[in-house]
C-alpha positions as CSV (number, residue, x, y, z in Angstrom):
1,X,-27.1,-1.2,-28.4
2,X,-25.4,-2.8,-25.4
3,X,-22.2,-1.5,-26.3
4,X,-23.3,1.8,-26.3
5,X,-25.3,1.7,-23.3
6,X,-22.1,0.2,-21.7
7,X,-19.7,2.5,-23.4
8,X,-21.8,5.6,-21.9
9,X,-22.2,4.7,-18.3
10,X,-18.6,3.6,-18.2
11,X,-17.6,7.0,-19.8
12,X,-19.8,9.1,-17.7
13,X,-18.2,7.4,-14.6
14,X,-14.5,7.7,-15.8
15,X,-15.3,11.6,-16.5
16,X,-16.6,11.7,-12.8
17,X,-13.8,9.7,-11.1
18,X,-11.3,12.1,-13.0
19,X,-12.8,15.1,-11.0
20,X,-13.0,13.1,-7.9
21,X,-9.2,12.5,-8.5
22,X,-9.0,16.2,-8.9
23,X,-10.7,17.0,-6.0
24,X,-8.8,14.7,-3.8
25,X,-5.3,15.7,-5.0
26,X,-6.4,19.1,-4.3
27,X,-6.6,17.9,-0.6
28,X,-4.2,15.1,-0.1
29,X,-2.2,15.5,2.8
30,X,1.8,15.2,2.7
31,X,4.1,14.7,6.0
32,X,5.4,18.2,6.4
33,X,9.2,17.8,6.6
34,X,9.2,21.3,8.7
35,X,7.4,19.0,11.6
36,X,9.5,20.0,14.7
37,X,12.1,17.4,16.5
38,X,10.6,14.3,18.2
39,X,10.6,14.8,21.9
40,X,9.3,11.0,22.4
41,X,11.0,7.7,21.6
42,X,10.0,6.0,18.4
43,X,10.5,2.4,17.4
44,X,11.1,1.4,13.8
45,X,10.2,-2.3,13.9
46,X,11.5,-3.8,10.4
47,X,10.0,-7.8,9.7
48,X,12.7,-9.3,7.5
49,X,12.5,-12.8,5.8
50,X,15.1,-12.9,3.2
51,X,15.6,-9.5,2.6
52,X,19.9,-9.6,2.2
53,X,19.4,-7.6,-1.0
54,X,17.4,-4.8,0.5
55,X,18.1,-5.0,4.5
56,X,21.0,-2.6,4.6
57,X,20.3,-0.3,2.3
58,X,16.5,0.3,4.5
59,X,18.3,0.5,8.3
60,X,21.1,3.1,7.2
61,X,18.3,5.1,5.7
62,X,16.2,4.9,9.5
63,X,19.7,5.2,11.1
64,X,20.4,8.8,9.2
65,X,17.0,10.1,10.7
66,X,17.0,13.9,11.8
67,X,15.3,15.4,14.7
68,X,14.7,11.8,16.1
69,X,17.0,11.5,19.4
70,X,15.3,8.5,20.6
71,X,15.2,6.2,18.8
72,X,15.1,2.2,18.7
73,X,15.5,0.0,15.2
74,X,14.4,-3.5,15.9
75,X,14.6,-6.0,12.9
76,X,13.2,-9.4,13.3
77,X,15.0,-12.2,11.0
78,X,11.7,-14.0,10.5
79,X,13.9,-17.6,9.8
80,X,15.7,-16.0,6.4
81,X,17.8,-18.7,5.1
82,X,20.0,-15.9,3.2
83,X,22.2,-13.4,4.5
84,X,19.6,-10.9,6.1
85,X,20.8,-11.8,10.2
86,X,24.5,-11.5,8.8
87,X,23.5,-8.0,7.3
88,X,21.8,-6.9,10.4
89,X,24.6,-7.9,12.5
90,X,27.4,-6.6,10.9
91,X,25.6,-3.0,11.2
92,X,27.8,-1.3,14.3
93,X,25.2,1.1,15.7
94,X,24.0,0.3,19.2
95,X,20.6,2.0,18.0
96,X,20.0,-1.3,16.0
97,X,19.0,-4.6,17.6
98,X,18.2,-8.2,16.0
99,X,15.8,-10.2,17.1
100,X,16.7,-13.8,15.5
101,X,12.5,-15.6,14.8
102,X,13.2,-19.1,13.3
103,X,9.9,-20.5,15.0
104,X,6.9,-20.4,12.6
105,X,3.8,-18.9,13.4
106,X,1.2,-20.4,15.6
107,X,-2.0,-21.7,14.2
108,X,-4.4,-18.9,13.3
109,X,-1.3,-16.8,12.6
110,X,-0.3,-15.5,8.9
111,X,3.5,-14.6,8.7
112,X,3.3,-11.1,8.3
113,X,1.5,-10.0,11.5
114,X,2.9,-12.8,13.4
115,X,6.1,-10.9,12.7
116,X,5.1,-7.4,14.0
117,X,3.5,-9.0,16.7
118,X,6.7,-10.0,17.5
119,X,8.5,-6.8,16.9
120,X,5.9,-4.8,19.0
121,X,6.0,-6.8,21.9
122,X,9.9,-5.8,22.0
123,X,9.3,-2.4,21.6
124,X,9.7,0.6,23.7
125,X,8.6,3.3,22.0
126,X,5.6,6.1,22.2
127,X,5.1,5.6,18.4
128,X,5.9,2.7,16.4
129,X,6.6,2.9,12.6
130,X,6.0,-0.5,10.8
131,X,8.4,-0.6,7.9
132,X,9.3,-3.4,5.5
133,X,12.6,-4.0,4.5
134,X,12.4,-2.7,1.0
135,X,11.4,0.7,1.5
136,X,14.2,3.2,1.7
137,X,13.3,6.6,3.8
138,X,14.6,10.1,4.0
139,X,16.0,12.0,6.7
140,X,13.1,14.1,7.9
141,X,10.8,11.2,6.9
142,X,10.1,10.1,10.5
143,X,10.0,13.5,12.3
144,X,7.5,14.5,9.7
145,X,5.2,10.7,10.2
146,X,5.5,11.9,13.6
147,X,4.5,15.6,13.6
148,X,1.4,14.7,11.1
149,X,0.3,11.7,13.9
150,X,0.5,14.5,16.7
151,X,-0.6,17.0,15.0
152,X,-3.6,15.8,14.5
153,X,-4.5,13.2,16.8
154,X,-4.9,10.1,14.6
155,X,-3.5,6.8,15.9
156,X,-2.1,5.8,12.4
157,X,-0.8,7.6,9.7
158,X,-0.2,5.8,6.5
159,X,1.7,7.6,3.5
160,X,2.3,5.5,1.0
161,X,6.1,5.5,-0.3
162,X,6.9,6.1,-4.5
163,X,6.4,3.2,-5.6
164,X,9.3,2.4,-8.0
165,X,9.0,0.2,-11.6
166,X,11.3,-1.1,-13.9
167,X,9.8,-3.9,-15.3
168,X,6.9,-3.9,-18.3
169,X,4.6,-5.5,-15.8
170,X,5.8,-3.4,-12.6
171,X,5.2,-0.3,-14.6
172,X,1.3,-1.8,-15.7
173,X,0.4,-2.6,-12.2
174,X,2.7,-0.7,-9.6
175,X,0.9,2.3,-10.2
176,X,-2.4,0.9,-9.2
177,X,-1.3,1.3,-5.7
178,X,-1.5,4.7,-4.9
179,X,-4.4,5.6,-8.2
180,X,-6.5,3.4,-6.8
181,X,-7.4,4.9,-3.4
182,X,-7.0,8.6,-5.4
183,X,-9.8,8.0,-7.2
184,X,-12.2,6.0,-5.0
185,X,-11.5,6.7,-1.8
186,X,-13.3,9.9,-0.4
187,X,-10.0,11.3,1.3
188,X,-11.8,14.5,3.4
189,X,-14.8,11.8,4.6
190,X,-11.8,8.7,5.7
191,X,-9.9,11.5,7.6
192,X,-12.9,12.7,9.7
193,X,-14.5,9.3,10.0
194,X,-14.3,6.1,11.9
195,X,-16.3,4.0,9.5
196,X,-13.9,0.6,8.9
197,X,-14.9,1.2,5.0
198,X,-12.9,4.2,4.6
199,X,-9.7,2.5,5.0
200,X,-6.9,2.5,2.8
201,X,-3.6,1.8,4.0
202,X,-0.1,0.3,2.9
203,X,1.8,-1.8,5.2
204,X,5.6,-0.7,4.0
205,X,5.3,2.2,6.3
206,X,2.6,2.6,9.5
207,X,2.8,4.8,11.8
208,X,1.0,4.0,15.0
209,X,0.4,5.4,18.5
210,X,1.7,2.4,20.6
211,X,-1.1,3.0,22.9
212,X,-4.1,2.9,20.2
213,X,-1.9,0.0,18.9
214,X,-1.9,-1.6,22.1
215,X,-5.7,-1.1,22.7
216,X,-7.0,-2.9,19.8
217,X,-4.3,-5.7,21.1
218,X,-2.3,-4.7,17.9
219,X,-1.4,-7.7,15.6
220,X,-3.5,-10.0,17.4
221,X,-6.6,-8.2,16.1
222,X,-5.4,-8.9,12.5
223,X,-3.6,-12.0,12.6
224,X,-5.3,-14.1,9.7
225,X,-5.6,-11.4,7.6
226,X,-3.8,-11.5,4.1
227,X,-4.1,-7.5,3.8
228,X,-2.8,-6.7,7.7
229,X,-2.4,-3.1,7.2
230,X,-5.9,-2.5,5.7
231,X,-7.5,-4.8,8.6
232,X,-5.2,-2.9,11.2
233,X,-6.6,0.7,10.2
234,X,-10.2,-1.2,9.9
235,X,-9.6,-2.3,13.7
236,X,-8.7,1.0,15.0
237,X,-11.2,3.1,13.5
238,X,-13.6,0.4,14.9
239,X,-12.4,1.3,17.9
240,X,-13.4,4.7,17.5
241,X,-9.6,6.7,17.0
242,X,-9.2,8.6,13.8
243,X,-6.5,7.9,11.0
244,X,-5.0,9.6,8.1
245,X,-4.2,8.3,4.3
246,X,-1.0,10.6,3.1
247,X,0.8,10.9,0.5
248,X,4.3,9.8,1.1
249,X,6.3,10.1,-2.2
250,X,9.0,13.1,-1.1
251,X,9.8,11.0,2.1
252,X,9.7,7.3,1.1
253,X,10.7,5.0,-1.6
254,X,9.8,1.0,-2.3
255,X,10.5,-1.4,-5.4
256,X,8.2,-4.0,-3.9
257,X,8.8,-6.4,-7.1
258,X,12.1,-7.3,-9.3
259,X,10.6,-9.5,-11.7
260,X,7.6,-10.3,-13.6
261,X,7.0,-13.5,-11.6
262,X,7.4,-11.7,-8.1
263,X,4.9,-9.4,-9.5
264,X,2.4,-12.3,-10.2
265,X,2.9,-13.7,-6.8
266,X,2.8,-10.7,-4.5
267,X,-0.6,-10.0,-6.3
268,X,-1.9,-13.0,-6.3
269,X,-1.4,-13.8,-2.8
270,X,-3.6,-10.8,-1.7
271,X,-5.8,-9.8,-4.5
272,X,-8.4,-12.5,-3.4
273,X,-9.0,-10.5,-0.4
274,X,-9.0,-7.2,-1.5
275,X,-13.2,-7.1,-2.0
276,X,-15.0,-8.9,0.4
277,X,-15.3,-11.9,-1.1
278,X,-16.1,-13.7,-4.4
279,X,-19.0,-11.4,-5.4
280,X,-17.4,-8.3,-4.4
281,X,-13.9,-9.2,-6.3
282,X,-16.1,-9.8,-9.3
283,X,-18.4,-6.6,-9.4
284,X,-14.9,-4.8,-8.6
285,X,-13.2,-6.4,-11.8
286,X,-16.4,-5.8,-13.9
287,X,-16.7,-1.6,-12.9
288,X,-13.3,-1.0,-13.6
289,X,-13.1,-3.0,-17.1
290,X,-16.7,-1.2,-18.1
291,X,-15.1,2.1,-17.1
292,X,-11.7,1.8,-18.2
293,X,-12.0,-0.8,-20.9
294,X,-14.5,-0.3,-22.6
295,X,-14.8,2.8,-23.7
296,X,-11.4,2.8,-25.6
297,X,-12.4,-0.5,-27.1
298,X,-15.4,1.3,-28.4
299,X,-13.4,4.3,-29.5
300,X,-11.4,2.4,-32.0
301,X,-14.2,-0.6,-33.1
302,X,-17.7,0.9,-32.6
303,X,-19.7,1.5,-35.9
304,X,-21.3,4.6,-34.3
305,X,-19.7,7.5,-34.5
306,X,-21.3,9.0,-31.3
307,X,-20.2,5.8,-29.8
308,X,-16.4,6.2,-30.9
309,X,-16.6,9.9,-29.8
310,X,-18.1,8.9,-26.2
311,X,-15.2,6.2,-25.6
312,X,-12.8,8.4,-26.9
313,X,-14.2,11.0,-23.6
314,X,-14.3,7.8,-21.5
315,X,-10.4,7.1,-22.9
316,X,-9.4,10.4,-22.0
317,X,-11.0,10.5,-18.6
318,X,-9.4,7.6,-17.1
319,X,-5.9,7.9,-18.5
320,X,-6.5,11.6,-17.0
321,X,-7.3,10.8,-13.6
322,X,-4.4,8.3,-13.7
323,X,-1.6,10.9,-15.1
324,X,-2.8,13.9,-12.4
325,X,-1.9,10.8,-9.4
326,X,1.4,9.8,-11.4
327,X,2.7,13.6,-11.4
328,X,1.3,14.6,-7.9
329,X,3.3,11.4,-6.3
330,X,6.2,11.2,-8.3
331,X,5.8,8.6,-10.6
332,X,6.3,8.3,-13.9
333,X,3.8,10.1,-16.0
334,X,4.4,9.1,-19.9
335,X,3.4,7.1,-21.5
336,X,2.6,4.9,-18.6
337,X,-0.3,7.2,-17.8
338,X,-1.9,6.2,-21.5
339,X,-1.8,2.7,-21.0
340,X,-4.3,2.4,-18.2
341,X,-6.3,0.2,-19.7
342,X,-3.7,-2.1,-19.9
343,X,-3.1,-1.8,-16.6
344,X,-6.8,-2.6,-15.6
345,X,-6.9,-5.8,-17.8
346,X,-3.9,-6.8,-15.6
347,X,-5.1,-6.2,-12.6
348,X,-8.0,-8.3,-13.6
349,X,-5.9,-10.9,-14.7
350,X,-3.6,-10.5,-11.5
351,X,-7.1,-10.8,-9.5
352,X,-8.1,-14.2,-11.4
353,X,-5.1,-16.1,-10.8
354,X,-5.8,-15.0,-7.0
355,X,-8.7,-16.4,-6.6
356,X,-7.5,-19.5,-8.9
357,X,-4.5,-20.2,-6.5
358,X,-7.0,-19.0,-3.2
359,X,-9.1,-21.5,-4.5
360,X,-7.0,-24.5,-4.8
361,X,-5.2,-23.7,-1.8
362,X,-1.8,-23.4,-3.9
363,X,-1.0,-19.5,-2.6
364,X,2.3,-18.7,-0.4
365,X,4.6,-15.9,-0.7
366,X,8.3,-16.5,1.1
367,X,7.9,-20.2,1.6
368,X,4.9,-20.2,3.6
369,X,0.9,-21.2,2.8
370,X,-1.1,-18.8,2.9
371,X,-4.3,-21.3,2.7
């Protein structure tokens, strides 16, 4: 009886997340490449800590920009121990500037937004684009950030690149990035609203009017905060300015993870503080197993018929809702797309080890404690 009761309401509210993933496809915004030239000087402020695999291949993308006359790359070697400052300087474009960072940050200070800090208070700019060094761009990808920040007045913009996947456990949990905020977030209501809880943002590429930025005293407002890019968007729409979640798949590419074990840590150094707290992480973990889980465990061992036939909808419904994302963004459809509730066990997993290694104070990422 619980199991059906479970397998029911977890059904019913995969079928209805699948048509709010419908409608919010139907009205995701996309940078418009057609945006008109930049007339304004933008700053592309790049936070690198040993990045010599990936450094070169992001500037020369910012560097082959179109439309974008003035423009400033700043790239802060936050105390690399590879090659990244050798990269950097070897680059023979007065357009590019490195800013050597071998301090550590200041008490009350995570590494991230101590690094952009950093960045910002070097930069020159009207609008500043946040970028990590991973992410690769294409030519009209700033010109069109910019056109959809003007546009529209918002004082950040946030499409989030393709995210790229090799690996068994990349391809299980990358896609989570982008699905997840398709589904849940209400995408019309976020755009029009300045409520902090309709925030969802991805810190491989911002784009930020310096003087909203400036306003909320950027960085500063955020600086303990594990997920900076969520908490920045939070501050500014406390402030009262408007911003905009986009789809940013035809204009920006990131392979944020090479390996299963960089997957593990990159997740669980954030997960943790993805939900408010311990209660919050919990009910998260249990909706999306009861909606996503469930059913198809019910489709294939249930002793009720009905029951099979319901978690064979629920199935269906979730591994729908994922595959209309994966095709509007890019990604790779099938038979990733079919495995979702794979990918929801490992997020759950992904999520306990968070808080197991929050917890114990035994989470860093790059060297540095993130306790």
């Amino acid at each position: 009886m619980v199991m059906k009761r479970i397998t029911t309401l977890g059904s019913l509210t995969a079928g209805a997340l699948a048509i709010h993933t419908a409608f919010n496809l139907a009205h995701l915004r996309k940078p418009n490449p057609n945006s008109p030239p930049v007339l304004e000087k933008v700053s592309v402020l790049i936070p690198a800590r040993n990045e010599e695999s990936n450094i070169q291949h992001c500037i020369v993308s910012v560097l082959a920009s179109l439309d974008v006359p003035s423009l400033e790359v700043l790239v802060l070697d936050d105390g690399s121990t590879d090659r990244t400052a050798e990269i950097v300087s070897s680059i023979t474009d007065s357009r590019v500037r490195l800013i050597r960072g071998m301090d550590e940050p200041p008490p009350g200070w995570l590494g991230k937004p101590w690094a952009c800090a950093r960045l910002a208070t070097e930069a020159t700019g009207t609008v500043l684009v946040f970028l990590d060094a991973d992410v690769e761009l294409s030519p009209d990808a700033i010109r069109a950030c910019v056109g959809e920040l003007r546009a529209h007045n918002y004082a950040l913009v946030s499409p989030y690149p393709m995210q790229l996947a090799q690996g068994w456990l990349e391809r299980l949990v990358q896609p989570m990035v982008t699905w997840s905020w398709c589904a849940f977030l209400p995408l019309e209501w976020s755009q029009r609203s300045t409520r902090p809880s309709l925030s969802a943002a991805n810190g491989q590429l911002l784009v930020v009017d310096s003087v909203a930025y400036r306003g909320i005293s950027g960085h500063e407002a955020v600086a303990s905060e594990v997920l900076e890019d969520i908490a920045l968007m939070r501050a500014l729409k406390s402030s009262g300015s408007l911003t905009c979640t986009m789809d940013g798949s035809a204009i920006a590419t990131c392979r944020m993870y090479s390996t299963t074990n960089e997957v593990i840590d990159g997740y669980a150094k954030s997960l943790w503080a993805g939900f408010g707290g311990p209660a919050g992480s919990i009910g998260v973990n249990v909706l999306l197993l009861s909606t996503f889980v469930v059913p198809p465990l019910a489709a294939v061992a249930a002793r009720s018929p009905r029951t099979r036939a319901m978690g064979t909808v629920g199935y269906l419904a979730g591994i729908t809702s994922r595959a209309l994302v994966a095709r509007r963004t890019g990604s790779r459809v099938w038979p990733d797309s079919a495995m979702h509730p794979a990918s929801i066990t490992a997020f759950s997993a992904l999520s306990a080890i968070s808080w197991s290694r929050h917890l114990k104070g035994k989470n860093t990422w790059k060297g540095r404690s993130l306790s």
